[in-house]
C-alpha positions as CSV (number, residue, x, y, z in Angstrom):
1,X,-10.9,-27.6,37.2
2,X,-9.5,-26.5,33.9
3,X,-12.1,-26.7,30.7
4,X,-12.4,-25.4,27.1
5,X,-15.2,-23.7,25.7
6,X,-16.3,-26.0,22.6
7,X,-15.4,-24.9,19.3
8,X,-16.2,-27.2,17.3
9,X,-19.2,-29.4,17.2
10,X,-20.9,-31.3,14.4
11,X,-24.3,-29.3,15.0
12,X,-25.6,-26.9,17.1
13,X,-27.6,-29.9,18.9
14,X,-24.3,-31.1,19.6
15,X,-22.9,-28.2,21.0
16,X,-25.7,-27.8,23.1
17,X,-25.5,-31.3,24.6
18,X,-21.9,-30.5,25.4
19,X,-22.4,-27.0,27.1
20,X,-25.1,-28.9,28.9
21,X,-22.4,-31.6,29.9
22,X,-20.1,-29.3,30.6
23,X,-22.2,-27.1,33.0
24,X,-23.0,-30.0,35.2
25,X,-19.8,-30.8,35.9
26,X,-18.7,-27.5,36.6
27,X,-21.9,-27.3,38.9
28,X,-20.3,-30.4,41.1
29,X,-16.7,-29.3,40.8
30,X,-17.5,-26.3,42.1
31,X,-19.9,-27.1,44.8
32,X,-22.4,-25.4,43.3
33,X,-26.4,-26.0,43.4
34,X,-27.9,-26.9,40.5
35,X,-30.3,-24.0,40.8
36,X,-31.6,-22.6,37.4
37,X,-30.1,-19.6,37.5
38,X,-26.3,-21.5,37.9
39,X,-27.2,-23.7,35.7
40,X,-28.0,-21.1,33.1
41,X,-25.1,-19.1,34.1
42,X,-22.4,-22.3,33.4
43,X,-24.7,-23.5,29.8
44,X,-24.2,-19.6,28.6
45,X,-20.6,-19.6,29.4
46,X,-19.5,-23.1,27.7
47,X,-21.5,-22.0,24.8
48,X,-19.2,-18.7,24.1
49,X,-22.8,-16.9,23.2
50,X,-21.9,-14.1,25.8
51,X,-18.0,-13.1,25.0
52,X,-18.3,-10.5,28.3
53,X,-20.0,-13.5,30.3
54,X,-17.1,-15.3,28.6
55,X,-14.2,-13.3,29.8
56,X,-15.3,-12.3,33.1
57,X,-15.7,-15.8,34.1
58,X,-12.6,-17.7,32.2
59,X,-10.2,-17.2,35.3
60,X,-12.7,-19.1,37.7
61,X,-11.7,-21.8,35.2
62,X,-8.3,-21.5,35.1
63,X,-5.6,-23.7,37.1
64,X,-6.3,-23.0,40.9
65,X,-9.5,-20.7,40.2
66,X,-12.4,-21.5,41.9
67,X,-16.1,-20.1,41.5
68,X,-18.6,-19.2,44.8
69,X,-22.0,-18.6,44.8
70,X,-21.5,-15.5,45.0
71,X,-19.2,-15.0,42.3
72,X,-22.1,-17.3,40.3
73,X,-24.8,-15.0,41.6
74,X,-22.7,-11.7,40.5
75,X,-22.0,-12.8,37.1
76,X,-25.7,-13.9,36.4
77,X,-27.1,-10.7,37.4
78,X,-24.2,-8.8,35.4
79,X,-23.7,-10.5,32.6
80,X,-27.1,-12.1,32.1
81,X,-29.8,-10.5,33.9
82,X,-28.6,-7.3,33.2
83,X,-28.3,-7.7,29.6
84,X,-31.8,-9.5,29.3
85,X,-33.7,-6.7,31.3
86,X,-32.1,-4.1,29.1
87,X,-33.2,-5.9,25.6
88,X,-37.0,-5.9,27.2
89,X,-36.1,-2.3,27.6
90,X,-35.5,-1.9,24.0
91,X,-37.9,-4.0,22.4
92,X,-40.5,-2.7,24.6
93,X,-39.8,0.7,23.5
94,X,-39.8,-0.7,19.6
95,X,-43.4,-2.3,20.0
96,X,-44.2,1.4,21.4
97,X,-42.9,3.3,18.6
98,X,-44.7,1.3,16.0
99,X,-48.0,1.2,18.1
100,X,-47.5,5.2,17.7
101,X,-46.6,5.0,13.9
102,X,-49.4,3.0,13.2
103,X,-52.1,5.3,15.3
104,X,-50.3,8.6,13.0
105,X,-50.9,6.5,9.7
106,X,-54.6,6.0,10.4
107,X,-54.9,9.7,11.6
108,X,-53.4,10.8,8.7
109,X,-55.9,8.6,6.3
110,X,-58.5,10.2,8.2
111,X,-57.1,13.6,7.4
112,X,-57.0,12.6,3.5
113,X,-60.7,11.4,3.5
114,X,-62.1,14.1,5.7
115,X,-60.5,16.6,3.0
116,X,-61.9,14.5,0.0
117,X,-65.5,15.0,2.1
118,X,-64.9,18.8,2.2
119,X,-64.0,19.2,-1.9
120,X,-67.6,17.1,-2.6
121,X,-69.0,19.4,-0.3
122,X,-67.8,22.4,-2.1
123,X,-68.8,21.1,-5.4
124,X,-72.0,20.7,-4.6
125,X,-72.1,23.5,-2.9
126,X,-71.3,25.4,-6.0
127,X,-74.3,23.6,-8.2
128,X,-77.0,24.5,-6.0
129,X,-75.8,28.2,-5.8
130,X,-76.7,28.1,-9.2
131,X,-80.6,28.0,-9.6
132,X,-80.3,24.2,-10.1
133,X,-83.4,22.0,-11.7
134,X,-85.3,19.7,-9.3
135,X,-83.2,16.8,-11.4
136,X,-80.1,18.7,-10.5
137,X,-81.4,19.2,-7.0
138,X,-82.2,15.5,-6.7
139,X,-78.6,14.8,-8.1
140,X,-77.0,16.5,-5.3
141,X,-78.9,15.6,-2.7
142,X,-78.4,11.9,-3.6
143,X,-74.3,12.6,-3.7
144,X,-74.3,14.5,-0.3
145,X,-76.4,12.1,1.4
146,X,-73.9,9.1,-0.3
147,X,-70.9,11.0,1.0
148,X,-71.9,11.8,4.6
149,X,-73.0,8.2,5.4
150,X,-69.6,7.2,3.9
151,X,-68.1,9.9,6.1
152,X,-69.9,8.4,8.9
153,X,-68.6,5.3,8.6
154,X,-65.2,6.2,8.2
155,X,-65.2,8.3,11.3
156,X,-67.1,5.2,13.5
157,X,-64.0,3.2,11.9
158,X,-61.4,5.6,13.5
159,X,-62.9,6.0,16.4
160,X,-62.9,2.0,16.9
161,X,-59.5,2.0,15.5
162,X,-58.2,5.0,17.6
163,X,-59.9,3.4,21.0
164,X,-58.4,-0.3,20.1
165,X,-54.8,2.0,19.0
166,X,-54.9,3.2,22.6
167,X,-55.8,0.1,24.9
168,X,-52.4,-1.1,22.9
169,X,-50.5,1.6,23.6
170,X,-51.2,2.0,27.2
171,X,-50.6,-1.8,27.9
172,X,-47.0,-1.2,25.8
173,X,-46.3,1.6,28.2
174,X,-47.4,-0.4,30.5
175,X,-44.8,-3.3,29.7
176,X,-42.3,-0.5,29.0
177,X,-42.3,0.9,32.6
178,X,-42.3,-2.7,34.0
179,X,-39.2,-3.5,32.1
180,X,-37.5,-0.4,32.9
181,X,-38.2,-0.8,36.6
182,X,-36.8,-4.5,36.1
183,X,-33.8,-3.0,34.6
184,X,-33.2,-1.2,37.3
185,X,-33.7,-3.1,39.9
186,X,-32.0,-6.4,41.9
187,X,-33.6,-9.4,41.3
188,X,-32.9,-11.2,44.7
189,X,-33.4,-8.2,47.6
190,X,-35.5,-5.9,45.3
191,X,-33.5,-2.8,45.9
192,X,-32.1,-0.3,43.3
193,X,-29.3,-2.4,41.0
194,X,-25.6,-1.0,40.4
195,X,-26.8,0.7,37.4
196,X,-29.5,2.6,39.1
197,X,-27.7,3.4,41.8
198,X,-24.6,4.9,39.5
199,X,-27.1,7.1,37.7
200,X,-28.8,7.8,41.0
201,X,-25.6,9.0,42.3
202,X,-24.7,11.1,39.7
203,X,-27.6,12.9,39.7
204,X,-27.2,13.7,43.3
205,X,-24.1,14.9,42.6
206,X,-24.7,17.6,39.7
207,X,-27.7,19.2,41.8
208,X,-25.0,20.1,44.8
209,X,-22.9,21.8,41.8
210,X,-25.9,24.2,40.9
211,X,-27.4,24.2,44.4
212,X,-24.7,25.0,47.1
213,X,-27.4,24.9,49.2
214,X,-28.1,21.4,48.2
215,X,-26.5,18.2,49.8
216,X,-26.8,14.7,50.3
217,X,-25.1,11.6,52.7
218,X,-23.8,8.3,51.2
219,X,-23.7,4.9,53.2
220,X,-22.2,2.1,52.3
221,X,-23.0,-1.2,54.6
222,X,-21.6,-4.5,54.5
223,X,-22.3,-7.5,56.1
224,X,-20.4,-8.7,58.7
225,X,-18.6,-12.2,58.5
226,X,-21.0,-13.0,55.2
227,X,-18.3,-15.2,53.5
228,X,-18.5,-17.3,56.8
229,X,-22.3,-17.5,57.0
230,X,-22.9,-18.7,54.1
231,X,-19.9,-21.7,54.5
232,X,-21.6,-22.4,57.8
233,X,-25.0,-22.1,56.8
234,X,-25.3,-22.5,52.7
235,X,-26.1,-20.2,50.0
236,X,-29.6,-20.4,50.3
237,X,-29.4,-18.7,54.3
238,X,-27.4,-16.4,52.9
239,X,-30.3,-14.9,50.2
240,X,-32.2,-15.3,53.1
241,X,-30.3,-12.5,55.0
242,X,-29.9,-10.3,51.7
243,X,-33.2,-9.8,51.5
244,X,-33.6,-9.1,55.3
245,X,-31.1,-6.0,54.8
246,X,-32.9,-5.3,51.6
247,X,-35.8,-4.7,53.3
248,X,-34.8,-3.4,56.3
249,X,-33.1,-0.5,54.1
250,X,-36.2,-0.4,51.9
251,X,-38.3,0.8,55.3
252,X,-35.8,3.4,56.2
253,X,-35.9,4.9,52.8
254,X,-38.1,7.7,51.3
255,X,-38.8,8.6,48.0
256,X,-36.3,11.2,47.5
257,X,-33.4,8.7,48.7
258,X,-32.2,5.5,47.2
259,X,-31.5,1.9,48.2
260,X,-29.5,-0.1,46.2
261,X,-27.5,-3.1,46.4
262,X,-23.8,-2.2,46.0
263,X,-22.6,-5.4,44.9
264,X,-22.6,-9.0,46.8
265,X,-23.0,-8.8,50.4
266,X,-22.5,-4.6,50.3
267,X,-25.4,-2.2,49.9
268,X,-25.6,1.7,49.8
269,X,-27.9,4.4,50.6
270,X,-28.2,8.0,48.9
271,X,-29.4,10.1,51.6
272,X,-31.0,13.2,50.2
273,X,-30.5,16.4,51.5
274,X,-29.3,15.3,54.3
275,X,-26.2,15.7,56.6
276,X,-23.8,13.2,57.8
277,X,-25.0,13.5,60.9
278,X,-28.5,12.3,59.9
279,X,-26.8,9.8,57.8
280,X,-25.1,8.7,61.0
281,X,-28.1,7.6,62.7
282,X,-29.7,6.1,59.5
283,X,-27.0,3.6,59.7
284,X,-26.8,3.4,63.2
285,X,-30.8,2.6,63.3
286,X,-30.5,-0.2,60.9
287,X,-27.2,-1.6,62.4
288,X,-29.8,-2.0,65.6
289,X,-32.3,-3.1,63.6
290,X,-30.0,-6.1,62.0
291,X,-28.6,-6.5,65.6
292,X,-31.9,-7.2,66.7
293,X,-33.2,-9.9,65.3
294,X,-33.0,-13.5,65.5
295,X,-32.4,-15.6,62.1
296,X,-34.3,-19.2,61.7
297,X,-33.2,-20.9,59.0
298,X,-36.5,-21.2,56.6
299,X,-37.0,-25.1,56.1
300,X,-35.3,-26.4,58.9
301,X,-36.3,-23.7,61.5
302,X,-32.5,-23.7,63.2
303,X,-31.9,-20.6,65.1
304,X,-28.9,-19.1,63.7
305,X,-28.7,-16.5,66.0
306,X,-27.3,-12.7,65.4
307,X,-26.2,-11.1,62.5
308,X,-24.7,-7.5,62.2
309,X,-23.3,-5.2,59.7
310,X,-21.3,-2.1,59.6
311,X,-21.3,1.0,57.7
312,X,-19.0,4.2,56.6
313,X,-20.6,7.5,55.9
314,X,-20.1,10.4,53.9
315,X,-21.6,13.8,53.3
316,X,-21.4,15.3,49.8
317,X,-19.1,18.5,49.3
318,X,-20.0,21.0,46.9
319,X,-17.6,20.3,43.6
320,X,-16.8,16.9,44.3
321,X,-17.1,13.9,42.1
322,X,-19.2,10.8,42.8
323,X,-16.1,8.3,42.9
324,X,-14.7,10.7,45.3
325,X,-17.9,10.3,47.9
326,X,-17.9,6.8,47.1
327,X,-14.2,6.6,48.3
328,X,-14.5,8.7,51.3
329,X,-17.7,6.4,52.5
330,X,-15.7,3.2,51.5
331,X,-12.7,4.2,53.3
332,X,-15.2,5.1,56.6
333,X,-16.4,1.5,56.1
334,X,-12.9,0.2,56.1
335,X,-11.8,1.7,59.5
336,X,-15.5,0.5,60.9
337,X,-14.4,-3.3,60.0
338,X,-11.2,-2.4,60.8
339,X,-12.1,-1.6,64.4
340,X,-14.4,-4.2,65.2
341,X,-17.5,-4.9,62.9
342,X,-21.0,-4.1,63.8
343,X,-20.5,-0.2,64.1
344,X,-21.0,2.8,62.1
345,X,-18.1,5.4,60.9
346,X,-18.3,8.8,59.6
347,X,-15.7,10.2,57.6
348,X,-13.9,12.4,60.1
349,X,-15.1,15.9,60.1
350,X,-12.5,18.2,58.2
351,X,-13.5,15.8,55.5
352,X,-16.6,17.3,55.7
353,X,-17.7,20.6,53.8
């Protein structure tokens, strides 16, 4: 299927109605679903609102290309998801910073009146030093009395305005931390994103450099035979085992490690402080694990049967750079597909500081 993005239209109405036209044909040419999210995907794309979504996806379009669901599913969470999570990021942090600006204004008008409160204070202070007459007397006392209720009030206002001022800003923070964690995170198996995982990595990396001491394992696991599963089975089976491996990998995880879904049907784990041999028989525990169970189609309750994945490890070495782990782990992965599926590889051992 070969299509043009529309350029022209006679109003935006009409643009949209030919996206929209355009993205359900694409959806049957393509075999897709018409789920939401493709739909979404195929409107953004014919309207040329996201020029990355834009050039990413073009070639699927081209003569002979052809788009997947998971090609569909990548590209969502990329280009669309990724970029919507990030804006909630940022306008989150926005409401936050004017919740704060308008909390400092009010203290700050405090400030002023309290100091206008402290020079009646010392005027009057200054009268009655001086032998006043019980008119004078009466005088002040009238002022002071005028001026403290005044200062009363004011303070009962802050206080309502500082208590409302911080309800607001702990449910921004609240919001904040959500969409950060949203950011961060894959939509369908609930495990670390590319992004976290990247700056998880990373991090990992620089506390080997100033820690010799310090070191860490990397696994990368892919599903075996997903491409076929999901011609076999459809799209919708094939979530279905993502987020099995999601959370399988989520159990086998601790705080100080990482999860994340690598990309597609691959996922990775940042073993900290830890040694390829423990890294190993991580991956060897949740190759059984997989192994193990028995899939049942949700809906139609078929049994499916077994499903296994395989996995390359690879300790850390002081100095090294995060692509370089990554590379040594992929290229374990490679020979454990290589040499039969369903088993784990280390990298070999002179690889290994």
């Amino acid at each position: 299927m070969s299509v043009q993005v529309p350029q022209q239209a006679d109003s935006s109405l009409g643009r949209a109605r030919a996206s929209a036209r355009l993205a359900w044909d694409a959806l049957s040419q393509h075999g897709l679903p018409p789920s939401p999210r493709n739909y979404e995907l195929l409107h953004t794309f014919f309207s040329g609102e996201n020029p990355p979504l834009t050039e990413r996806l073009a070639p699927c379009f081209a003569p002979g290309g052809t788009l997947t669901e998971e090609q569909a599913s990548a590209f969502y969470d990329t280009c669309i998801a990724g970029t919507s999570t990030e804006a909630s990021v940022l306008e989150g942090a926005g409401r936050l910073a004017e919740a704060a600006g308008a909390l400092a204004e009010r203290v700050a008008g405090s400030r002023k009146a309290l100091a206008g409160y402290g020079e009646t204070l010392s005027h009057w202070s200054g009268r009655l030093v001086a032998r006043p007459t019980a008119d004078e007397l009466m005088t002040a006392l009238v002022a002071l009395i005028s001026e403290t209720e005044a200062a009363q009030s004011r303070n009962r206002l802050l206080e309502d305005q500082l208590s409302a001022s911080a309800d607001h800003i702990t449910a921004l923070h609240r919001d904040l931390v959500e969409a950060r964690r949203a950011a961060a995170t894959d939509a369908l198996t609930g495990l670390a994103n590319r992004k976290a995982f990247d700056h998880f990595l990373r991090e990992a990396v620089t506390r080997t450099r100033a820690d010799s001491g310090s070191t860490f394992s990397l696994i990368l696991l892919d599903i075996d035979h997903f491409k076929g599963l999901n011609d076999r089975h459809g799209h919708r089976f094939g979530d279905q085992v993502l987020r099995l491996v999601g959370r399988l990998l989520s159990e086998k995880t601790t705080d100080r490690d990482l999860a994340a879904r690598y990309g597609g049907e691959e996922f990775a784990i940042v073993l900290g402080e830890a040694g390829i041999g423990a890294g190993v028989a991580l991956a060897q525990e949740i190759c059984g694990r997989l192994r193990a169970q028995r899939l049942v189609k949700r809906g139609t309750g078929d049994v499916v049967g077994q499903v296994t994945i395989s996995a390359g490890v690879a300790q850390c070495r002081p100095g090294e750079a995060a692509r370089d782990v990554i590379e040594r782990a992929d290229r374990a992965l490679y020979e454990a597909k290589r040499t039969g599926h369903d088993r784990v590889c280390p990298t070999p051992k002179a690889a290994v500081a």
